[in-house]
Short mmCIF file of the C-alpha atoms (twelve columns), coordinates in Angstrom:
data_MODEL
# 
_entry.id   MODEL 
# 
loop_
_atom_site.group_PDB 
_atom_site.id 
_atom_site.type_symbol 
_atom_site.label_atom_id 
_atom_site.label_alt_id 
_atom_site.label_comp_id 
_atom_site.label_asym_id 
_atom_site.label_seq_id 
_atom_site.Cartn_x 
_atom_site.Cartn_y 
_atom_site.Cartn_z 
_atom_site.pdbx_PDB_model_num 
ATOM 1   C CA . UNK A 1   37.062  -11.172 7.295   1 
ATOM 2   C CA . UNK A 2   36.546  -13.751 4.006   1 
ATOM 3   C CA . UNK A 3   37.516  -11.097 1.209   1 
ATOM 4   C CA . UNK A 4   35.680  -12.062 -2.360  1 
ATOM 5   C CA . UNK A 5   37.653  -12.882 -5.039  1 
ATOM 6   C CA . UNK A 6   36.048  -11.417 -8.055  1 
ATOM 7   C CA . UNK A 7   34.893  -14.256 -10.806 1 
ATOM 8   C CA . UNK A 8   37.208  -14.224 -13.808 1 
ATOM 9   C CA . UNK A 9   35.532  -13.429 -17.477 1 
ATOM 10  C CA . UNK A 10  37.100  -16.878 -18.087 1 
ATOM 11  C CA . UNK A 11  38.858  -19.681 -16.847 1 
ATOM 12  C CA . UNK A 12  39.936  -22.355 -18.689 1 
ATOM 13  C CA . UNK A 13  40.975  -24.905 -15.584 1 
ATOM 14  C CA . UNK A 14  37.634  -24.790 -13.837 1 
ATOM 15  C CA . UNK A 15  34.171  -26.796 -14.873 1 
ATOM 16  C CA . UNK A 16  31.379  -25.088 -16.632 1 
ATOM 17  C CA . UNK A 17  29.257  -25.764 -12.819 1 
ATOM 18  C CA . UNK A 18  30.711  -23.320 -10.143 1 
ATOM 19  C CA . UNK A 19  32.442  -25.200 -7.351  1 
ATOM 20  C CA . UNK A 20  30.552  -22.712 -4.647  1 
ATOM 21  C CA . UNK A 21  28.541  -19.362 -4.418  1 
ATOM 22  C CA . UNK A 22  31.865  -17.153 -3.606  1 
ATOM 23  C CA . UNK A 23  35.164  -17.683 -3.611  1 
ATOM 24  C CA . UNK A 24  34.765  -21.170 -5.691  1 
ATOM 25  C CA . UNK A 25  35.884  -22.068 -9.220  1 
ATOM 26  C CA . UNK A 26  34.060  -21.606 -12.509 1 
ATOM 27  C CA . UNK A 27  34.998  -21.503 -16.410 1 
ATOM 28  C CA . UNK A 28  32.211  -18.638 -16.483 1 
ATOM 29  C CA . UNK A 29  30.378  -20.352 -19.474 1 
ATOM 30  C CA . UNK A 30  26.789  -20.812 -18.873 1 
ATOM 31  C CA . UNK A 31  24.643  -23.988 -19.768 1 
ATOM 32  C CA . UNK A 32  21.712  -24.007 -18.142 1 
ATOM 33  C CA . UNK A 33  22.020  -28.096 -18.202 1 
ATOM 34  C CA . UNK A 34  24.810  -27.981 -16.208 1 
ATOM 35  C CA . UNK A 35  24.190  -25.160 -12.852 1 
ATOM 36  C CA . UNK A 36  24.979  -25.373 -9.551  1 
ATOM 37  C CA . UNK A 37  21.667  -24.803 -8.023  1 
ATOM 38  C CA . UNK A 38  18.380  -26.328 -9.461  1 
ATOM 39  C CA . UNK A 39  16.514  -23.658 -8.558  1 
ATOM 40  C CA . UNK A 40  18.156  -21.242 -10.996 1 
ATOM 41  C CA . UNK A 41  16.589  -21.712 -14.098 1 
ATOM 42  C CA . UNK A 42  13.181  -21.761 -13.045 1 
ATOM 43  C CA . UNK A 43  14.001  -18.375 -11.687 1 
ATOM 44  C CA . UNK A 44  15.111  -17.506 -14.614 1 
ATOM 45  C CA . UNK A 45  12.125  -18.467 -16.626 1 
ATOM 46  C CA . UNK A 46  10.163  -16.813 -14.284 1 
ATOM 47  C CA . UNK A 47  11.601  -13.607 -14.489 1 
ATOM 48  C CA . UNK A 48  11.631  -13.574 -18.471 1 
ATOM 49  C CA . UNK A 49  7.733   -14.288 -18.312 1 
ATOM 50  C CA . UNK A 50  7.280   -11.276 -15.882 1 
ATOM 51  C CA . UNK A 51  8.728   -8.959  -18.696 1 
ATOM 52  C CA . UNK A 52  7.050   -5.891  -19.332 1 
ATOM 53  C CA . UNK A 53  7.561   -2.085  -20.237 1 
ATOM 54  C CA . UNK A 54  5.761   1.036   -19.218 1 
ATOM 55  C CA . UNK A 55  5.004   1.913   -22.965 1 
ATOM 56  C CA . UNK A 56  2.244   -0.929  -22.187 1 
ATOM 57  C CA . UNK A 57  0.250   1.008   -20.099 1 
ATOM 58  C CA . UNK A 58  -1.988  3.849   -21.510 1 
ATOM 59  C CA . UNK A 59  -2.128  6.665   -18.990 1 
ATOM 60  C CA . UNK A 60  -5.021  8.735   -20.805 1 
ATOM 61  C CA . UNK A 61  -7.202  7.896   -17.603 1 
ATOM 62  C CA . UNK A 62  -4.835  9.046   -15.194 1 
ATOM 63  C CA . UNK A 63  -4.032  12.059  -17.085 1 
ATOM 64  C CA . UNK A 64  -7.738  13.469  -16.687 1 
ATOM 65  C CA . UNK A 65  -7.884  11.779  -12.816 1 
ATOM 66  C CA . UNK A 66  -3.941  13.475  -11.329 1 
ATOM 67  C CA . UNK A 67  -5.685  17.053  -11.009 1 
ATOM 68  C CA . UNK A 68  -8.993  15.659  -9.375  1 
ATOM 69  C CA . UNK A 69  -6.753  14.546  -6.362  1 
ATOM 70  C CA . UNK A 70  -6.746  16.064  -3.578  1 
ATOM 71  C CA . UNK A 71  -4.025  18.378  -2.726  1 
ATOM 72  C CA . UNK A 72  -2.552  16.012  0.032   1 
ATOM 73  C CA . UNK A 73  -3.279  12.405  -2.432  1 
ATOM 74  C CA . UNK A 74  -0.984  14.492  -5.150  1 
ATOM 75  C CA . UNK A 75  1.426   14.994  -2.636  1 
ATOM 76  C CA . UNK A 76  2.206   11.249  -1.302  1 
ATOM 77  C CA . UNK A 77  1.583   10.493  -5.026  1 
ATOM 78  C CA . UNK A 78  4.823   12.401  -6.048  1 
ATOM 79  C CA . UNK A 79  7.124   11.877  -2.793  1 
ATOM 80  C CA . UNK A 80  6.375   8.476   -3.311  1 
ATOM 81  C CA . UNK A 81  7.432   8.235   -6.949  1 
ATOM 82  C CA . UNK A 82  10.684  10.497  -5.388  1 
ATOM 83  C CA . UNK A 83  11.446  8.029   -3.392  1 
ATOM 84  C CA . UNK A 84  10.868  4.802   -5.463  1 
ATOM 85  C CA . UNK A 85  13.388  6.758   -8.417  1 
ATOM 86  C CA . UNK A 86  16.162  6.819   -5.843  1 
ATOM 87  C CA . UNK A 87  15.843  2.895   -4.569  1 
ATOM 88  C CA . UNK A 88  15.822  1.161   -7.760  1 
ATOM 89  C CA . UNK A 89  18.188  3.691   -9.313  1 
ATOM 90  C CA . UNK A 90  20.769  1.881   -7.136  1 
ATOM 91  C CA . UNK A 91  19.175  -1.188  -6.892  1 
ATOM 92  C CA . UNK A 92  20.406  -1.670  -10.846 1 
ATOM 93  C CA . UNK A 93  24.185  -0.540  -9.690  1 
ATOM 94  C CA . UNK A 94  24.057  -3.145  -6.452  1 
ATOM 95  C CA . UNK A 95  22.898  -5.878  -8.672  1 
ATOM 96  C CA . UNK A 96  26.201  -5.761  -10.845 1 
ATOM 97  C CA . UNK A 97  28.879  -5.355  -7.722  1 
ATOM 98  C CA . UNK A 98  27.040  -8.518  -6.668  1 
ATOM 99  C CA . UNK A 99  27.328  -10.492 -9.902  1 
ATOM 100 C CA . UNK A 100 30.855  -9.663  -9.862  1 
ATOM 101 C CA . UNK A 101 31.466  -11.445 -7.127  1 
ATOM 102 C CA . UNK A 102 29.041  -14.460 -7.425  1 
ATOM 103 C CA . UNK A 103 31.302  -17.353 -8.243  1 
ATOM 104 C CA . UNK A 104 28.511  -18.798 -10.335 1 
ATOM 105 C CA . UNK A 105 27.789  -18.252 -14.020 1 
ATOM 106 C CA . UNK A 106 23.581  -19.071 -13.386 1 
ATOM 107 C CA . UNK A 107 23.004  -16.718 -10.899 1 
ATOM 108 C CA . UNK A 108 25.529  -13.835 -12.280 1 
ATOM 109 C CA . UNK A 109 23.040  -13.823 -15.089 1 
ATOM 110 C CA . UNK A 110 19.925  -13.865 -12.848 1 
ATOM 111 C CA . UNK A 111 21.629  -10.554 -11.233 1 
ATOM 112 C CA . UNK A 112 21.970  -9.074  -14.787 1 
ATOM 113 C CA . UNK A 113 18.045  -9.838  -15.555 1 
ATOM 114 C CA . UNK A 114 17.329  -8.032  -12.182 1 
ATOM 115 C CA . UNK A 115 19.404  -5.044  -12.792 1 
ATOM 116 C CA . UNK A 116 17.537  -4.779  -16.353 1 
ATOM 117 C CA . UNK A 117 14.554  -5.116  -14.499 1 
ATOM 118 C CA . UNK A 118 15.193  -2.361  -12.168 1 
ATOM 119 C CA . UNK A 119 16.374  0.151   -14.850 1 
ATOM 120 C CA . UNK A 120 12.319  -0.598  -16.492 1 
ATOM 121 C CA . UNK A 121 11.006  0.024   -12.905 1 
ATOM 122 C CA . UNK A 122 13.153  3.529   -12.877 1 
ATOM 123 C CA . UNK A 123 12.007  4.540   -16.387 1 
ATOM 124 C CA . UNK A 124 8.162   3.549   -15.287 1 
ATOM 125 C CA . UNK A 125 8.690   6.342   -12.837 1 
ATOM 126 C CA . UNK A 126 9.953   8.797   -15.918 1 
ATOM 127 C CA . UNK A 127 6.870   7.587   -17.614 1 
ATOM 128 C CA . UNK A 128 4.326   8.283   -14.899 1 
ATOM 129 C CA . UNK A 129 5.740   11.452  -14.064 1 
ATOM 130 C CA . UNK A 130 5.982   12.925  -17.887 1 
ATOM 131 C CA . UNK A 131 2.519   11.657  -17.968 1 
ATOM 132 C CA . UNK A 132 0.839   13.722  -15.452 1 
ATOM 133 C CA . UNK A 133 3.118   17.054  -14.467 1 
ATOM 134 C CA . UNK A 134 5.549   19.759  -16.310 1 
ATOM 135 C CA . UNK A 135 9.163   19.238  -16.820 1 
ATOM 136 C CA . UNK A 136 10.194  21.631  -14.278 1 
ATOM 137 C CA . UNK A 137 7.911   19.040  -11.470 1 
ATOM 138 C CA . UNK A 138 9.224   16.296  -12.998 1 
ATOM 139 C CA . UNK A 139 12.977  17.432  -12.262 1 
ATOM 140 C CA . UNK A 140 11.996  18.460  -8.402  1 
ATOM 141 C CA . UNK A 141 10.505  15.090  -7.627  1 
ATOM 142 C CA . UNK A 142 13.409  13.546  -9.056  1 
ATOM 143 C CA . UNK A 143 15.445  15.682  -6.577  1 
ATOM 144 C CA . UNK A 144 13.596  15.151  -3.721  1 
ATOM 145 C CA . UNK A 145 15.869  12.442  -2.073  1 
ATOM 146 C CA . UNK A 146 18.151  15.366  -2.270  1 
ATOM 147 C CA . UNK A 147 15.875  17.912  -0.335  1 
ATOM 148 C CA . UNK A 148 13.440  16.430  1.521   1 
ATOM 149 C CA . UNK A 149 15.194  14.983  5.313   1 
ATOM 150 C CA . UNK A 150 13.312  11.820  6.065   1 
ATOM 151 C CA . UNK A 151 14.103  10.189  2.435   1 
ATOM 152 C CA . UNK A 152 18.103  11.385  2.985   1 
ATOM 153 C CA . UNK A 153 17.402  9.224   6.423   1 
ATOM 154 C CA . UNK A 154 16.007  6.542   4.843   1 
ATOM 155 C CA . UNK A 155 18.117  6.785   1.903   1 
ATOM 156 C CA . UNK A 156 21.491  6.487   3.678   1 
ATOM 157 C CA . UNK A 157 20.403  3.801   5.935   1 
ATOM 158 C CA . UNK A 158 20.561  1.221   3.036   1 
ATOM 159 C CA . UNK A 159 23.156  2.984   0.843   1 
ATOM 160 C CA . UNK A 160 25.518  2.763   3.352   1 
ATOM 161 C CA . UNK A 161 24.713  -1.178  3.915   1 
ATOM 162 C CA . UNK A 162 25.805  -0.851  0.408   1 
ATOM 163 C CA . UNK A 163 28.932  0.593   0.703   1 
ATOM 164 C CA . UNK A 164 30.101  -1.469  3.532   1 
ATOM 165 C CA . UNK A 165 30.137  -3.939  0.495   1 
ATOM 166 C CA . UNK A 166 30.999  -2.322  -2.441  1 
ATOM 167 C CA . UNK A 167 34.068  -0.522  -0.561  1 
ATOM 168 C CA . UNK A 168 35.062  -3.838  1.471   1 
ATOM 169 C CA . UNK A 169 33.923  -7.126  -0.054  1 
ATOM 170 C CA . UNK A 170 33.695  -9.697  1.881   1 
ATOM 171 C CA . UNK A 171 31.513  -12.579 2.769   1 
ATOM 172 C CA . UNK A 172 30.188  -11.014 5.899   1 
ATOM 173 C CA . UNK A 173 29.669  -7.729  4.251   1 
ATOM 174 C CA . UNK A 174 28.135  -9.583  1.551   1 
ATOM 175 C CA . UNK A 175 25.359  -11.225 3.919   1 
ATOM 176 C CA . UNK A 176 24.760  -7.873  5.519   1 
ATOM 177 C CA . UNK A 177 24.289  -5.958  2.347   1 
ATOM 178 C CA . UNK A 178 21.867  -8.936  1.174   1 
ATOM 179 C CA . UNK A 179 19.809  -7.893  4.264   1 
ATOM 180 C CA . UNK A 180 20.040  -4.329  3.447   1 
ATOM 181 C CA . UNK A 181 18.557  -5.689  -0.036  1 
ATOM 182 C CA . UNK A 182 15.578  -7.431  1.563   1 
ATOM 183 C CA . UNK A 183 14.868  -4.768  3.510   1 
ATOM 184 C CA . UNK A 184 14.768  -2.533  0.199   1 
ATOM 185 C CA . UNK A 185 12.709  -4.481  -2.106  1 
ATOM 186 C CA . UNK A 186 10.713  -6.371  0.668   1 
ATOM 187 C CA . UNK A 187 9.865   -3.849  2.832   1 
ATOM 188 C CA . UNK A 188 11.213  0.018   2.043   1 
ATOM 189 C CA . UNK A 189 8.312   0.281   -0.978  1 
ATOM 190 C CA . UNK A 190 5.616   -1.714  1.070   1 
ATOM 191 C CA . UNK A 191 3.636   1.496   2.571   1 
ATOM 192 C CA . UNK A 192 3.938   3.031   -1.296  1 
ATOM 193 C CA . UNK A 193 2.731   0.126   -2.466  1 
ATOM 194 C CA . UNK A 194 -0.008  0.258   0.074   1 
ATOM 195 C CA . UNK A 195 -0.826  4.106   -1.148  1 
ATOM 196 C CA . UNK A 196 -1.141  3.134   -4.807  1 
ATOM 197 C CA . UNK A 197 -3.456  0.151   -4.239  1 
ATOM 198 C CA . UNK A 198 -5.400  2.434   -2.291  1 
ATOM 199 C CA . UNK A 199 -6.026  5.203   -4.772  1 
ATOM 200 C CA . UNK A 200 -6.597  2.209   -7.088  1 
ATOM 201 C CA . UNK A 201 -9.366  0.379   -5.186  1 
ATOM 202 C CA . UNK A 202 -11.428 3.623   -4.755  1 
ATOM 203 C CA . UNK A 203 -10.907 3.659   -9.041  1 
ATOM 204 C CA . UNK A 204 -8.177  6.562   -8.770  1 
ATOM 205 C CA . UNK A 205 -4.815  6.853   -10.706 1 
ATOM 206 C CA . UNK A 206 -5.798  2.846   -12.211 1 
ATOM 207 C CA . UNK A 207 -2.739  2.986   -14.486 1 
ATOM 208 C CA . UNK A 208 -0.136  3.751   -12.419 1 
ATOM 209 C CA . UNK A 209 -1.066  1.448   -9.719  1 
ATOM 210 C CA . UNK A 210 -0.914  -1.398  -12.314 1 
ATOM 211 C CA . UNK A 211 2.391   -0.434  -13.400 1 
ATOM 212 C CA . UNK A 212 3.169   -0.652  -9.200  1 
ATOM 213 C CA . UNK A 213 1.461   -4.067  -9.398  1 
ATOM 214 C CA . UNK A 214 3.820   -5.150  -12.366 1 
ATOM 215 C CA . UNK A 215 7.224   -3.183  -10.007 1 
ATOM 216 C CA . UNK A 216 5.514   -5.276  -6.486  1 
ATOM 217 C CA . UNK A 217 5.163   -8.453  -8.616  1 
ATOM 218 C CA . UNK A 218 9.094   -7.936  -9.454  1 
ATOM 219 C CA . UNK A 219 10.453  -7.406  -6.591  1 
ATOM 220 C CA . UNK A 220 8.894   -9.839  -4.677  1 
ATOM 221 C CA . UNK A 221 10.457  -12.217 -7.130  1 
ATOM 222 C CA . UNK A 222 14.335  -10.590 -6.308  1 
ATOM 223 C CA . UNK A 223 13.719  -10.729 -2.457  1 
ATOM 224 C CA . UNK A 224 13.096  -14.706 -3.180  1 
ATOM 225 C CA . UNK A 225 15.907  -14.604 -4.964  1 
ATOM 226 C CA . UNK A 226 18.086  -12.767 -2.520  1 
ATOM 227 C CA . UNK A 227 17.059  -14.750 0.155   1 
ATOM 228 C CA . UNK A 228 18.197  -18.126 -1.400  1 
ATOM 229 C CA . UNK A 229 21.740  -16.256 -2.079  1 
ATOM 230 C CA . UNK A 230 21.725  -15.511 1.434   1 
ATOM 231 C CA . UNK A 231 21.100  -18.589 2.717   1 
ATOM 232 C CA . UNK A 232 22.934  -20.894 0.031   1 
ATOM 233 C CA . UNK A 233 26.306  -18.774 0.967   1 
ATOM 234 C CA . UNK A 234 25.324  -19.660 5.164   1 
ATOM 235 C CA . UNK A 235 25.040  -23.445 4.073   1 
ATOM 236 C CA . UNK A 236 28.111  -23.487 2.100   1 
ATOM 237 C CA . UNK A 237 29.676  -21.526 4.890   1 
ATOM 238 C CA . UNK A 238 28.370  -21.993 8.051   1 
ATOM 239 C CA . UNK A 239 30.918  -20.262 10.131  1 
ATOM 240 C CA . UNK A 240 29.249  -16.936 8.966   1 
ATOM 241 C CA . UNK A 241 26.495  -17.633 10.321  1 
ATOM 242 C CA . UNK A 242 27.251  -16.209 13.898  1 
ATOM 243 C CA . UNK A 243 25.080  -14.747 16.489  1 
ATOM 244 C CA . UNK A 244 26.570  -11.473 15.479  1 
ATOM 245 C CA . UNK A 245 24.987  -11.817 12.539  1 
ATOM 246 C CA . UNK A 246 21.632  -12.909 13.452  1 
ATOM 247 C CA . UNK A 247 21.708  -9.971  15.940  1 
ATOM 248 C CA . UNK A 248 22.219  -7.446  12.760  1 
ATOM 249 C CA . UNK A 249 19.078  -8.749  10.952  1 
ATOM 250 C CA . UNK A 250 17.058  -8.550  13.616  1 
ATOM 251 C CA . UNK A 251 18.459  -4.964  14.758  1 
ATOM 252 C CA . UNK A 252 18.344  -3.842  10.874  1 
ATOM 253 C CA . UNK A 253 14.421  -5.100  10.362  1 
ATOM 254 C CA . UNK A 254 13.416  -3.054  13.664  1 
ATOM 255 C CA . UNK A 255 15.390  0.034   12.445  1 
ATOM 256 C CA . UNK A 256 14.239  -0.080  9.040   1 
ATOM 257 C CA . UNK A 257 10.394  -0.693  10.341  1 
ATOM 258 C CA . UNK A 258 10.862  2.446   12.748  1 
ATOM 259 C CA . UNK A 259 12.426  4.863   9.539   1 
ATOM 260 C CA . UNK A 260 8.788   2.933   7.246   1 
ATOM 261 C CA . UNK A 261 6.138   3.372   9.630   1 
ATOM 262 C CA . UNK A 262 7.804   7.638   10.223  1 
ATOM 263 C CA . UNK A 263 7.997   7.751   6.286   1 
ATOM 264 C CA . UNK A 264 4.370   5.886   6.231   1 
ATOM 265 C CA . UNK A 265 2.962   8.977   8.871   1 
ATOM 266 C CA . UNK A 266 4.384   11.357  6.501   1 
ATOM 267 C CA . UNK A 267 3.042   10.561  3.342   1 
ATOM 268 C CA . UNK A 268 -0.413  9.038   3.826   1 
ATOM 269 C CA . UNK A 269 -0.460  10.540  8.137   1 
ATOM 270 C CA . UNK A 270 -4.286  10.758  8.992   1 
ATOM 271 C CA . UNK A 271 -5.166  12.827  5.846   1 
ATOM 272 C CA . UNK A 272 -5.633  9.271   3.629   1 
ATOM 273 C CA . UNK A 273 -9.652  8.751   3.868   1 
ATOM 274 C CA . UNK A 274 -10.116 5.167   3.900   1 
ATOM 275 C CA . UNK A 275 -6.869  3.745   5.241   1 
ATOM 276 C CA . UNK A 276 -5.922  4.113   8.905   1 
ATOM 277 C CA . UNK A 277 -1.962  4.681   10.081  1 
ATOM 278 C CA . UNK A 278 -2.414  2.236   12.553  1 
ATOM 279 C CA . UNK A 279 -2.985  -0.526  10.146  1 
ATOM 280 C CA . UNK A 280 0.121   0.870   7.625   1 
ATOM 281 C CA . UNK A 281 2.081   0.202   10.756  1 
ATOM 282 C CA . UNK A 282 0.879   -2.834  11.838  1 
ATOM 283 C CA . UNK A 283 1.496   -3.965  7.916   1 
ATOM 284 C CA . UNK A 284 4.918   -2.542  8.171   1 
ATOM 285 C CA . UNK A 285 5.722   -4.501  11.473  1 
ATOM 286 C CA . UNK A 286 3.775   -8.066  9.606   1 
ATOM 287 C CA . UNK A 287 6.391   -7.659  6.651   1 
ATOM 288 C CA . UNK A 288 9.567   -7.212  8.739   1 
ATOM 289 C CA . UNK A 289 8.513   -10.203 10.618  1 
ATOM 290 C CA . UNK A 290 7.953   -12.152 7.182   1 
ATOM 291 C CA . UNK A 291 11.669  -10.508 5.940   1 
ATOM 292 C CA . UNK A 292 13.030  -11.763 8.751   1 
ATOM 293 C CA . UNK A 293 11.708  -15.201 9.374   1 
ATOM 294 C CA . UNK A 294 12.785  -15.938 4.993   1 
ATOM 295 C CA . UNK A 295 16.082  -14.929 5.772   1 
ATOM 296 C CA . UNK A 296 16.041  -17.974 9.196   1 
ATOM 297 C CA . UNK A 297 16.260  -15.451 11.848  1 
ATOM 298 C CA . UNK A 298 13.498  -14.828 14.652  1 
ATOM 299 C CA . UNK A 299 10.695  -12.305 13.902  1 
ATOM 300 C CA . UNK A 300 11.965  -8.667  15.626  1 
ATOM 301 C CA . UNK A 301 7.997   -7.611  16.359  1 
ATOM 302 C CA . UNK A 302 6.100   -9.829  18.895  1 
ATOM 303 C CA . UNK A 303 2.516   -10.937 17.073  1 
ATOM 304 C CA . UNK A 304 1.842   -9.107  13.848  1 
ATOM 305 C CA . UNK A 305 1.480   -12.668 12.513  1 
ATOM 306 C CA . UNK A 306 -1.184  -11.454 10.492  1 
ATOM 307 C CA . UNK A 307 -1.498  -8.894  7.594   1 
ATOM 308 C CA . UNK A 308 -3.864  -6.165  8.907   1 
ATOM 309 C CA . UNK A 309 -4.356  -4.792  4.976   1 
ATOM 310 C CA . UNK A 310 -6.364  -7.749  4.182   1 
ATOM 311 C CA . UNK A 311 -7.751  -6.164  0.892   1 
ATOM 312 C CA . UNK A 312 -4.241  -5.793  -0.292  1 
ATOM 313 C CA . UNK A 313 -3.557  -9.243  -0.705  1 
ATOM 314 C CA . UNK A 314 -5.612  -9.259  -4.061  1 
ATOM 315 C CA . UNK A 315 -3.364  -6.620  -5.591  1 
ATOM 316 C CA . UNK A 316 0.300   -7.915  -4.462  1 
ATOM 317 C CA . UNK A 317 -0.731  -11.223 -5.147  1 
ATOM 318 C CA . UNK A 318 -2.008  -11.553 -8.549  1 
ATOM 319 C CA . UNK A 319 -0.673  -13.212 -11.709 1 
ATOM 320 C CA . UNK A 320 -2.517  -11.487 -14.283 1 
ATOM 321 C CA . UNK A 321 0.073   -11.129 -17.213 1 
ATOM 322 C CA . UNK A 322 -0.562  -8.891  -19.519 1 
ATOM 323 C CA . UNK A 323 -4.579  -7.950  -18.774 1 
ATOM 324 C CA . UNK A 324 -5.570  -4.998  -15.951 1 
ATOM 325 C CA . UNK A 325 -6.322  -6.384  -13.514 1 
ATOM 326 C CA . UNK A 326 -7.712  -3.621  -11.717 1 
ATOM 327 C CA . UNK A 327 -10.269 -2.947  -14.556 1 
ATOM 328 C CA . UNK A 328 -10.558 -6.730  -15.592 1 
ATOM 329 C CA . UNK A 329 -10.325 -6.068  -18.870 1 
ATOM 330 C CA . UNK A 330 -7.804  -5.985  -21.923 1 
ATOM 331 C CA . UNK A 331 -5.405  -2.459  -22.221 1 
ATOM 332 C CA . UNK A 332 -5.635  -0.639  -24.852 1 
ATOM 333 C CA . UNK A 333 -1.768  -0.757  -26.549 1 
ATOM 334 C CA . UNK A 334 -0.880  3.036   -27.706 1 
ATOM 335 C CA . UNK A 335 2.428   3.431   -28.983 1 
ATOM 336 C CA . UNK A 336 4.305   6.204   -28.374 1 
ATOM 337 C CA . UNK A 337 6.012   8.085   -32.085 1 
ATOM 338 C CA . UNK A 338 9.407   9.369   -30.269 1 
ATOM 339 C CA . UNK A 339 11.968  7.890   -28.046 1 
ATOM 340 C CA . UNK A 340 10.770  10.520  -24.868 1 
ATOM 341 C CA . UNK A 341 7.304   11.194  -26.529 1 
ATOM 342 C CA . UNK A 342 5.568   9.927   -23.357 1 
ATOM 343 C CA . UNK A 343 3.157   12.384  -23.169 1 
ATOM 344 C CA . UNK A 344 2.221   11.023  -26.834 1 
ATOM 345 C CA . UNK A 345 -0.274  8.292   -25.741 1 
# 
């Protein structure tokens, strides 16, 4: 095993550029003129730009729409914002054990600016929810990765990926738990995702599937930046990357497409009019074979080259700033007058 060495809040001896990804030197003082990796401060540009907050969105128009679903479309809805709560809730707490022991002052920060954006994406959820149901629903749905069995499955097949790490760190743990990342933020919200963009084509629940648009938008940007962790650690340490290893990605992507596609028959099932299982799975299958082929590893799924939800690409796709761009036209900014007031829109 390569234990980490956590990166010191200073050091005088080493140079303001890291010496390597883990386990290298580094005073710990950032200039942005003077990185490691020349890909970091674009990222970093690019995920200030992205900045947003849920107070943005006016949820008047999903208010009146959330009781005109039907009994089974409020039901995904709410497991789906259950389940979304839980993964970014430790997505934000992952981000900082990793920054801790990134031996690189540029990237560090990109960690913090994810973890910041994940806390936003967790509060969206608040926001939605305090929106549309009671206090008392509210509190259940934020529960339900407590009661409901296939999200504890789910649940515990990353968080344990992340405890391997957080309890043991070393390089090889490190990698893995990057994969358990990728398949969080890559692939874990993708039939969600799928859901909301649904409701939101058919001119249902509008705001809330923007506010997914602005989380999708997001987190594609932290899988790209996961993946060129991952695969800057293999090239400055090629010894870890062993067939061992490339066995475990492949293994993990099938798994976690298997515990997706029984998650996706759960909450959308054959009771979704307009979207058929068979393509959620197929889509499922497509993204683990995209995960997996970013990462340098062989696709796990034979075919599924394609993406079966063609009409999807529109919504995870698009750079639209700060306009809807599921209405195509400008929000309307409503402030809310107290710190929790968010039924005050």
């Amino acid at each position: 095993m390569n234990i980490l060495k956590k990166r010191p809040i200073i050091n005088q001896l080493a140079p303001n550029k890291s010496t390597s990804i883990i386990n290298g030197e580094c005073s710990n003082i950032l200039n942005w003129d003077d990185v490691r990796f020349s890909w970091a401060y674009p990222k970093y540009k690019k995920m200030l730009a992205n900045f947003w907050t849920p107070f943005e969105i006016n949820m008047s128009q999903d208010i009146k729409q959330f009781p005109k679903l039907t009994k089974s479309e409020q039901d995904a809805f709410l497991k789906i914002i259950g389940l979304l709560a839980l993964l970014d809730s430790i997505q934000t707490d992952y981000a900082g054990k990793v920054a801790d022991y990134i031996t690189d002052s540029s990237l560090s920060a990109l960690m913090i600016i994810l973890a910041q954006q994940e806390v936003i994406h967790n509060h969206s959820y608040s926001y939605v929810l305090s929106s549309l149901v009671p206090k008392q629903k509210q509190d259940e749905v934020f529960e339900f990765w407590r009661t409901e069995p296939i999200l504890e499955e789910r649940n515990e097949f990353v968080v344990n990926g992340y405890k391997d790490f957080a309890e043991n760190p070393s390089a090889e743990n490190l990698l893995k738990s990057i994969v358990f990342d990728v398949v969080l933020e890559g692939l874990f919200f993708y039939s969600g995702f799928a859901f909301f963009y649904h409701l939101a084509r058919n001119q249902k629940m509008v705001a809330t599937s923007t506010m997914i648009n602005y989380i999708n938008r997001d987190e594609q940007i932290h899988v790209d930046l996961f993946v060129k962790i991952f695969k800057e650690i293999i090239k400055e340490n090629p010894e870890l990357n062993t067939a061992e290893l490339s066995e475990f990605v492949q293994e993990t992507f099938k798994r976690a497409a298997e515990l997706e596609i029984e998650w996706a028959r759960e909450v959308i099932g054959s009771k979704t009019e307009g979207i058929l299982l068979t393509d959620v799975e197929a889509y499922i299958k497509f993204y683990a074979n995209v995960r997996c082929n970013q990462l340098g590893y062989d696709r796990p799924f034979e075919g599924y080259r394609t993406n079966p939800l063609r009409w999807i690409v529109a919504y995870e796709q698009v750079d639209h700033g700060k306009s809807d761009f599921f209405e195509q036209k400008s929000r309307q900014y409503t402030k809310v007058q107290i710190d929790n007031g968010f039924d005050e829109l």
